[in-house]
C-alpha positions as CSV (number, residue, x, y, z in Angstrom):
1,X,-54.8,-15.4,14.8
2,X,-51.8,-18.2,13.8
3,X,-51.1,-15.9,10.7
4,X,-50.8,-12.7,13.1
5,X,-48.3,-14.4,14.9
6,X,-46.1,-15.7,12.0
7,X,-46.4,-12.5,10.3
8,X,-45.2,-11.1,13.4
9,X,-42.8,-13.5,13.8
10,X,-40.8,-12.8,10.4
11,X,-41.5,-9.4,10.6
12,X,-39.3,-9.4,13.5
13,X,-36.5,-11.9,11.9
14,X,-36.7,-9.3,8.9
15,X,-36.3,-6.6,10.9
16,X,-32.9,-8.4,13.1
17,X,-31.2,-9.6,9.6
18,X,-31.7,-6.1,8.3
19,X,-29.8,-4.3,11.7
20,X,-27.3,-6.9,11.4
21,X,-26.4,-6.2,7.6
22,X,-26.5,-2.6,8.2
23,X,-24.3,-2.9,11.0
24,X,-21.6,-4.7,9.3
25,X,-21.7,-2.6,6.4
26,X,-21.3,0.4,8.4
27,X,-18.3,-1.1,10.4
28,X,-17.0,-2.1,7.1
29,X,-17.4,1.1,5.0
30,X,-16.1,2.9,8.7
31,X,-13.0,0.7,8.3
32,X,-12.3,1.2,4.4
33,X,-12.5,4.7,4.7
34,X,-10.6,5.6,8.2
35,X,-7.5,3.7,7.3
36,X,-7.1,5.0,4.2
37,X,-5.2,3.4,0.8
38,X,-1.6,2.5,2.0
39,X,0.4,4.0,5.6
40,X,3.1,6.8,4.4
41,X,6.1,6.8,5.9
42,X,9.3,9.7,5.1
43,X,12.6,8.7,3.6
44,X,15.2,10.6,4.1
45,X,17.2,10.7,1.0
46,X,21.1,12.3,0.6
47,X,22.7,13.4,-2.7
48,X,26.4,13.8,-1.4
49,X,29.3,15.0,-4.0
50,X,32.3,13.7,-3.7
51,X,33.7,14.3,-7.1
52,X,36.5,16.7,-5.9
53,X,34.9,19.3,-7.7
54,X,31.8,21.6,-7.8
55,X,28.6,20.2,-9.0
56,X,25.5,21.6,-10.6
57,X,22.4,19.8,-10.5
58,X,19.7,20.5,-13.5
59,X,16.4,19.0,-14.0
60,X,14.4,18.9,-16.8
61,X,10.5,18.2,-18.2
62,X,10.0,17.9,-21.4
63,X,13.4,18.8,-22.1
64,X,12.5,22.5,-20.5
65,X,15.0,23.5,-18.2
66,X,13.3,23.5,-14.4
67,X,13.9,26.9,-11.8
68,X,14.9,24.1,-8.8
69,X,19.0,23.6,-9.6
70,X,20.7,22.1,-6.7
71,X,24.5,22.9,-6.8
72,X,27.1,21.3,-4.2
73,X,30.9,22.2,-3.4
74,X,32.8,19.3,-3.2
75,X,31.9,17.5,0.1
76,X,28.8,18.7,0.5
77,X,25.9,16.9,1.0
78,X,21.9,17.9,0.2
79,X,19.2,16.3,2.1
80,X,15.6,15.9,1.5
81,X,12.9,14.1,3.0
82,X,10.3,12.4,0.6
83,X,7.0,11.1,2.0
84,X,6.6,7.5,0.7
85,X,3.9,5.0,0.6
86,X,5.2,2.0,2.7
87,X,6.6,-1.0,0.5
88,X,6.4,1.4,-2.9
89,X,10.2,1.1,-4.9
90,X,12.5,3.9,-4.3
91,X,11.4,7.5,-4.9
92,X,14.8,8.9,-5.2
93,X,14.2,10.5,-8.3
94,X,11.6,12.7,-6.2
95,X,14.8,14.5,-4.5
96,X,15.1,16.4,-7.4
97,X,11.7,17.7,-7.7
98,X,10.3,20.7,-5.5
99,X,6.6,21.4,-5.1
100,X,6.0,23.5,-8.1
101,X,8.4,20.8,-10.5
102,X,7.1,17.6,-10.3
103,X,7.1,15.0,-12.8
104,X,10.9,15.4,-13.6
105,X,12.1,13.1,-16.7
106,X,15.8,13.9,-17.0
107,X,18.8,15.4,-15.3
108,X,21.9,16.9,-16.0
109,X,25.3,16.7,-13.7
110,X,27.6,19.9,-14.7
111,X,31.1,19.2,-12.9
112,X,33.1,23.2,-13.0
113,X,31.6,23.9,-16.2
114,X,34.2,21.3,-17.5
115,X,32.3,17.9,-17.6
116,X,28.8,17.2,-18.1
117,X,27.0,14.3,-17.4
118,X,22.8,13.3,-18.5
119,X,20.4,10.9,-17.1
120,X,16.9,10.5,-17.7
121,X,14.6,7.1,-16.9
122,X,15.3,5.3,-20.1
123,X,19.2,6.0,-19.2
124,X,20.6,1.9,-18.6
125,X,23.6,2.8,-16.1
126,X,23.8,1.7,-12.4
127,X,25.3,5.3,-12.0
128,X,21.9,6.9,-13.1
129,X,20.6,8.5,-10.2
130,X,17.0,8.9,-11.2
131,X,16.8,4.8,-10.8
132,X,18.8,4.4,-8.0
133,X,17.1,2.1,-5.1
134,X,20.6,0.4,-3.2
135,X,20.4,2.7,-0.7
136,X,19.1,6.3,0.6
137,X,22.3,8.1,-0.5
138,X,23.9,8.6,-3.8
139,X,27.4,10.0,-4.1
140,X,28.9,11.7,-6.9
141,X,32.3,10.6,-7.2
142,X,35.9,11.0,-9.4
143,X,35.0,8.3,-11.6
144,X,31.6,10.1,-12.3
145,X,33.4,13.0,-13.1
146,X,36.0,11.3,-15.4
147,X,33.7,9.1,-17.1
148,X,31.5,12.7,-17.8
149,X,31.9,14.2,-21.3
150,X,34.0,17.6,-21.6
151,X,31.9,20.8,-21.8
152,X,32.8,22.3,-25.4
């Protein structure tokens, strides 16, 4: 009869650490899953020219010419809304892309059909707007257009 009652007795203990376990691993697994990898948050990003002249905008993969050109008048501004993972480094770059275009690796500024101007991500330049993090606008300004090469 003791033996009934110990058997009893850490059946029952068994039974209580098992429910416990379960319990937390439930809540954990409920916890990894609900909340997801990192919160998203949209930036709002601005390309603005002020060059004084016209600018076309044309983006490349794998030196294929890409069907989303973004061309501004002088004092224009285009604005496009990324969605981010909070505390990733800039995603400017992603202005340029459009949901059929992703994965962009280089860009070319055409100023009137008289200057033109090239960047891509091994471009070194703090004017390279594919690597640009100061801020959530870029501007294309007169020194960006003088310092461009002449269309031939």
């Amino acid at each position: 009869m003791n033996y009934l009652l110990i058997g009893k007795i850490k059946n029952k203990t068994m039974k209580t650490v098992f429910f416990k376990i379960t319990s937390f691993l439930l809540v954990l697994n409920l916890l990894t899953f609900c909340t997801g990898c990192e919160p998203e948050y949209n930036t709002t990003y601005t390309i603005k020219n002020d060059s004084g002249k016209s600018i076309k905008i044309n983006t490349y993969k794998f030196s294929e010419l890409l069907n989303n050109e973004i061309i501004l008048r002088d004092g224009e501004s285009f604005i496009k809304e990324v969605e981010d993972l909070q505390g990733s480094p800039s995603s400017f770059y992603r202005v340029f892309e459009n949901k059929d275009n992703f994965n962009i690796d280089s860009i070319t500024i055409i100023y009137d059909n008289l200057k033109i101007d090239g960047f891509s991500f091994s471009t070194q330049s703090i004017r390279n707007p594919l690597l640009f993090q100061t801020d959530d606008t870029f501007t294309f300004t007169e020194e960006d257009y003088e310092n461009a090469e002449d269309c031939n």
